[in-house]
N, C-alpha and C positions, 0 to 999 in steps of 0.2 A: 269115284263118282263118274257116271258116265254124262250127265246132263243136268242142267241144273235153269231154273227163269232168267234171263239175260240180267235185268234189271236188279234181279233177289243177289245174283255171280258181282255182279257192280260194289251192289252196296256193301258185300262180303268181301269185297279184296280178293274176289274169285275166279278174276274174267284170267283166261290162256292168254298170254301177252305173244306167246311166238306163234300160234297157229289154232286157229279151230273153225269149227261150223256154226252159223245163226240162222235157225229156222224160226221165219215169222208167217204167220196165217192172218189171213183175213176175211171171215164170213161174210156173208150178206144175212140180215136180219130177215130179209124177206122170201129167201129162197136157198136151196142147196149152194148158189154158187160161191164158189169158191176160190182163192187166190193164194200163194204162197211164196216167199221167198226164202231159197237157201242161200249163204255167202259165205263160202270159205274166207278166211284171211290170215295174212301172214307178214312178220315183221312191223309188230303195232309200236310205232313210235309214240303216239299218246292216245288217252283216253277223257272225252269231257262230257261231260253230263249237263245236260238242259235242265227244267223242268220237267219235259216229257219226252226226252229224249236222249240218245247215246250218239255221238260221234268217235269213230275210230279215224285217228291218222294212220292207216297202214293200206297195205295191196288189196283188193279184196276180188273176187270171181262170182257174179251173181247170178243163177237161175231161176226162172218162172216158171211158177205150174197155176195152170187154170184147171177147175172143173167146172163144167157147164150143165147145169140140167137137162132131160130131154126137151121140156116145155121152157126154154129157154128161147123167149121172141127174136133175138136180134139175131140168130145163129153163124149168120152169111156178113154177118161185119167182123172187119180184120180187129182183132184185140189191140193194137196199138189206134183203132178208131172210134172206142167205144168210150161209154162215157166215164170220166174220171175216177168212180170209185169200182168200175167193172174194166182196169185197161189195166192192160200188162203191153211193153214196149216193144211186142214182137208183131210179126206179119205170120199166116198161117204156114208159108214157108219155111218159118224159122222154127217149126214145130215138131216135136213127134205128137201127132196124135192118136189117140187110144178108144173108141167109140165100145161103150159098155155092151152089154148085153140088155141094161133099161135105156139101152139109147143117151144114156146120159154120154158126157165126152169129156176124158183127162188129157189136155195137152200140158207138153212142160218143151224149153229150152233145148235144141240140138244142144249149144252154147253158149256158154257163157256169154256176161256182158264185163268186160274190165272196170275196175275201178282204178287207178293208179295212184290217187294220192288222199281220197280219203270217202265213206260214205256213213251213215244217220240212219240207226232204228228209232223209229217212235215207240213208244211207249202203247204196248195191246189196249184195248179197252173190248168190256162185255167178254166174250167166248172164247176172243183170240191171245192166239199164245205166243211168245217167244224166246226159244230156248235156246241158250248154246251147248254144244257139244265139245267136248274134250276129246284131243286126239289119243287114242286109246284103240287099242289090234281092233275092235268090235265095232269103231266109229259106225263103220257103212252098216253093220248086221241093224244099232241102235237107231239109224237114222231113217232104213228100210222100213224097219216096224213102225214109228212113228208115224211115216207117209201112210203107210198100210193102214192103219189103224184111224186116221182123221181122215184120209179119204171114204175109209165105208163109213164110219162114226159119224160125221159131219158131212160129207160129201153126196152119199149115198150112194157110194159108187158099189156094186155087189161085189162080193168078199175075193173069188178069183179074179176079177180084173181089178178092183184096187190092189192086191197082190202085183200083180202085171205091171201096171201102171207103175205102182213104186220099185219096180226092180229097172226100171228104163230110165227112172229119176237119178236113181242110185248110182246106175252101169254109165250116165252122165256127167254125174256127180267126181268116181273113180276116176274115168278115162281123161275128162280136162278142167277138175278144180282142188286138183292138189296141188303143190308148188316144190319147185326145184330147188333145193337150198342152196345148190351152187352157182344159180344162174344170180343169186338176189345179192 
């Protein structure tokens, strides 16, 4: 199995206890944009379950991706200024950003944000998804297409530069959120 619903991996006594990836998405009902979190993790000392929620006690490494429509009003506010259900924790420095060909714009994380001692998926509601990946030789090929695929799907981002876009996610992903098992 290469990927499986966070929540569906839970109930199933399925979740990777020594390492894996959780991709959560966040649409907006009202427009393209779009938000996303990846978070490696490793070494999960426990796992507890809310109502509508997942807590891991373990390490975790988190990346943001936004995509922003063209007709997107607030363009020139920093994403850690904007309003709560359109803010990801960065400043536009902290960004690669990727401007389509319809003008639209994918930014995601140079880097990581650390977690050290534990972080909380909510529970999707409507469109959005969240899935864990299994570490498996194809993680990064698995986790590429996925980006690729909801970014033009959902995002409307056009088909070569959501390509683009997820290989810069991905080539971020590789270079600083996998985990050293000798250093843990």
């Amino acid at each position: 199995m290469k990927a499986m619903d966070l929540f569906e991996a839970y109930k199933q006594d399925k979740l990777p206890k020594d390492e894996g990836y959780i991709v959560s998405s966040f649409f907006s009902e009202q427009s393209t944009y779009s938000m996303y979190e990846i978070i490696s993790y490793s070494g999960v000392k426990a796992i507890f379950a809310g109502e509508d929620s997942i807590t891991f006690q373990s390490n975790g490494k988190k990346v943001h991706v936004l995509v922003e429509p063209a007709s997107y009003p607030t363009k020139s506010i920093e994403p850690y200024c904007r309003s709560s259900a359109e803010q990801i924790p960065l400043r536009f420095k902290e960004l690669n950003i990727l401007t389509a060909k319809n003008q639209s714009r994918v930014m995601s994380s140079k880097k990581p944000i650390d977690s050290l001692s534990s972080f909380t998926i909510t529970k999707p509601s409507g469109i959005n998804f969240c899935f864990v990946f299994y570490m498996r030789p194809d993680v990064f090929d698995s986790l590429q297409l996925l980006m690729e695929k909801t970014l033009n799907k959902e995002g409307l981002v056009p088909q070569s530069d959501a390509k683009k876009a997820a290989e810069i996610v991905v080539e971020t992903v590789k270079k600083e959120m996998t985990w050293d098992k000798d250093r843990e």
